[in-house]
N, C-alpha and C positions, 0 to 999 in steps of 0.2 A: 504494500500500500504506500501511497504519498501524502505528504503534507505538505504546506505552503508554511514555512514557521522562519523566522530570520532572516528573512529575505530570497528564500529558496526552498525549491523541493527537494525534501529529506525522504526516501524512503526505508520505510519502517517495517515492526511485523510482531502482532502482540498476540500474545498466546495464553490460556492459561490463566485461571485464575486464583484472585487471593492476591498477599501482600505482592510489592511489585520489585521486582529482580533485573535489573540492567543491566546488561551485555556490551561490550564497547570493544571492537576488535585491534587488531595492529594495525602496524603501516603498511599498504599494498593489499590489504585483505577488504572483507566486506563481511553484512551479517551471515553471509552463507556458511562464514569459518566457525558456525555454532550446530552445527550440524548432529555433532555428540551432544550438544549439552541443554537443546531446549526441548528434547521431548522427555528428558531424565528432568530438568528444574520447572518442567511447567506441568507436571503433577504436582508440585508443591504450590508453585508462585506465578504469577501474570509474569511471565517473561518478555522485556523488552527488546528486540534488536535493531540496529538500522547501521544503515552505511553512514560511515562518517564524512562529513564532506569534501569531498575531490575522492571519493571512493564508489564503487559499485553503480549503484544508480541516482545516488543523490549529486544534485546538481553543485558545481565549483561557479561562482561567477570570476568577477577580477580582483578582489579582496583578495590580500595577502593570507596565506595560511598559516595561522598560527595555535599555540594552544590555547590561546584565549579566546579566536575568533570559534574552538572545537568546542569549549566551555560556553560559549554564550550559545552554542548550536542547541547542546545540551538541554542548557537552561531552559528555552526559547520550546523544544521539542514535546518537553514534560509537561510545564506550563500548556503548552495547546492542545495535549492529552489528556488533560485534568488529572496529571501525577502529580501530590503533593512530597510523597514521602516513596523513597527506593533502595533497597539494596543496590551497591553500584560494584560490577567486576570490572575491569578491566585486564586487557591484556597487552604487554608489551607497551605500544604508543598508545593507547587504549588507557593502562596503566596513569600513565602521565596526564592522560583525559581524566581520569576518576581522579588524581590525587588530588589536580589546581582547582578540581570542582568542588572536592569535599573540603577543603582550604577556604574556598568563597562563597558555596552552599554548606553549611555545617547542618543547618535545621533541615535538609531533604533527605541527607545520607543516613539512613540507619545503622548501614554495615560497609564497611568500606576492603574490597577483598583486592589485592595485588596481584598477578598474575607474570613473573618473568619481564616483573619492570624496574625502569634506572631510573634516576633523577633523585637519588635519595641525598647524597652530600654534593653536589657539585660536581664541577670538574677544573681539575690545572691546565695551566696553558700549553703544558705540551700534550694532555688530552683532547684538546679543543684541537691543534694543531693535525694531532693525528688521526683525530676523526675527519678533520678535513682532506688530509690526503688520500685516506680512503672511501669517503666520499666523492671525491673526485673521480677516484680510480672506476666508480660503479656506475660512475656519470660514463665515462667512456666506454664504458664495455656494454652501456646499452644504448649509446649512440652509435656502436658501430655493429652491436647484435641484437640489438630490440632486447624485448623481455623475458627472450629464452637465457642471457645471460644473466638476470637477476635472479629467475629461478633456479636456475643450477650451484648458484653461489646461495641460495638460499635451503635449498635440496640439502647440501652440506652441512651449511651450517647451524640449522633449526631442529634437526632430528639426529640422534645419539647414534653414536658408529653401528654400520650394518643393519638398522632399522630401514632407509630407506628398501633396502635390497631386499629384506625379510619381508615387507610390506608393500608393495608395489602399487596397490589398489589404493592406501591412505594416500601415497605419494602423487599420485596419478592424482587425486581429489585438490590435494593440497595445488599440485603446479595448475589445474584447472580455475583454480580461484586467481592465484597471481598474475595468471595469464589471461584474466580480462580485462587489466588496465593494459592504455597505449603508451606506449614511449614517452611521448610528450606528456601525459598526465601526471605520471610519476615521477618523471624527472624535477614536475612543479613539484610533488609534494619531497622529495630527495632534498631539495634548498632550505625545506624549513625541518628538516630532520634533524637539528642542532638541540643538544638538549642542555637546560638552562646553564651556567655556570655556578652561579650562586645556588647555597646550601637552601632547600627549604625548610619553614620552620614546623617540623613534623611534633612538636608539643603540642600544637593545636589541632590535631587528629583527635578525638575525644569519644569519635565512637568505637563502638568494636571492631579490630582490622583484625585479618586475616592474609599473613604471606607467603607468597608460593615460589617456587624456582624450582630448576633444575638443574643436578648435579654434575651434569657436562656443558654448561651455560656458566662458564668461568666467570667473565664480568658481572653478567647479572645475578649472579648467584654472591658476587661481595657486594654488590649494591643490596640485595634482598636482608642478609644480616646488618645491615644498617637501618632500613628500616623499621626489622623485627627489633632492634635495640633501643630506637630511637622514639618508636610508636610505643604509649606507654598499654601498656597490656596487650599488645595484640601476640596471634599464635604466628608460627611459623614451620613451613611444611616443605622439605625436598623431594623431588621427583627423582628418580632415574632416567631423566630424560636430560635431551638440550632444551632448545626453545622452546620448541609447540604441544609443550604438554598436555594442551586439551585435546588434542589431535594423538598424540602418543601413545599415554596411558589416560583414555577419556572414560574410563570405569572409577580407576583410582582417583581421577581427578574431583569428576563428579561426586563421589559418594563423599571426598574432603570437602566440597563448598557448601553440600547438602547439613554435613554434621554441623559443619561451623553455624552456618546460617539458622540453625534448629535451635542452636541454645543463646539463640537474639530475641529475646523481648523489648514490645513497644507497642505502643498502643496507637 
């Protein structure tokens, strides 16, 4: 389905009812990358999903991409939904969607769940540095291969040694998803894939979190113990995955987001 909310059509897809459970995916993905996990959480909860925008099918105008213009999408989406209050996941960029929201919305988040996300302390300028020369590098290699080369470096790097090979069919799902953004799309949302420098201030998380990573997902997995540290009560849970743990192990994952989210009360 579509909306007209923020200046653009968002589309969405609500499932499921009972309290309500927000879904917010990566960067290059769309809501289809929930495949495992809205017919498992929408026995419980109105499941939210939608493409984020410059994703899938919700419309990109000529605004700058940013997490704040992703956070006021947000905002903007609920609001025209008549969601007051949500469980928010996010995943990866998704992640960084839920955490600046639950930072600036505190009264809508009930539960704030992390998923194989960064932005927890910052980053140094030779961080910053060498995200850019690798950014750059992904910039060329899909100017000059389209976006078979994002998902083959993706293929890699998101799922734990010999899992691709073992699973051919998640994979084949997986590069179907990444492979319906164009060149030119991606490459807009690649520019603003910088993730903030400054530390945020994760004291003011105050609801229940919940952190996840994966134990072959080396960086985000020392960004996730910062948050699990930093977040005053929240749990925290490794996978035996790399990146796409919902896609991975989406048994285990689910049956984690299910328990956590069970012992949330709110009226």
């Amino acid at each position: 389905m579509k909306i007209k909310t923020n200046g653009i059509f968002v589309n969405y897809e609500l499932v499921g009812n009972g309290k309500c459970l927000t879904l917010i995916h990566g960067m290059g993905s769309n809501l289809n990358s929930w495949r495992y996990q809205v017919p498992a959480f929408s026995q419980h909860y109105k499941v939210l999903t939608y493409d984020v925008r410059g994703h899938g099918q919700t419309e990109a105008n000529d605004e700058e991409l940013t997490i704040e213009l992703w956070v006021a999408d947000l905002y903007a989406l609920l609001k025209d939904l008549n969601i007051s209050e949500t469980f928010l996941l996010g995943h990866s960029m998704g992640g960084s969607i839920a955490l600046q929201f639950t930072l600036k919305h505190a009264n809508i988040v009930k539960a704030l769940i992390l998923s194989s996300s960064v932005g927890a302390r910052g980053r140094t300028e030779k961080e910053i540095h060498e995200g850019a020369i690798a950014r750059q590098a992904e910039i060329e290699a899909i100017k000059k291969d389209g976006m078979k080369a994002l998902v083959r470096n993706r293929l890699m790097h998101n799922f734990s040694p010999g899992f691709v090979e073992k699973n051919p069919e998640i994979a084949e799902w997986y590069k179907s998803i990444q492979m319906q953004n164009t060149p030119e799309r991606y490459l807009r949302l690649i520019k603003h894939s910088e993730h903030p420098s400054a530390k945020p201030d994760l004291s003011k998380i105050s609801c229940p979190t919940l952190v996840m990573a994966g134990e072959y997902d080396f960086g985000v997995l020392a960004e996730a113990t910062v948050f699990q540290k930093d977040i005053t009560g929240s749990q925290f849970k490794v996978f035996p995955t790399a990146h796409a743990t919902y896609a991975e192990v989406p048994q285990d994952y689910n049956e984690t987001v299910l328990k956590f989210l069970a012992g949330v009360s709110y009226r």
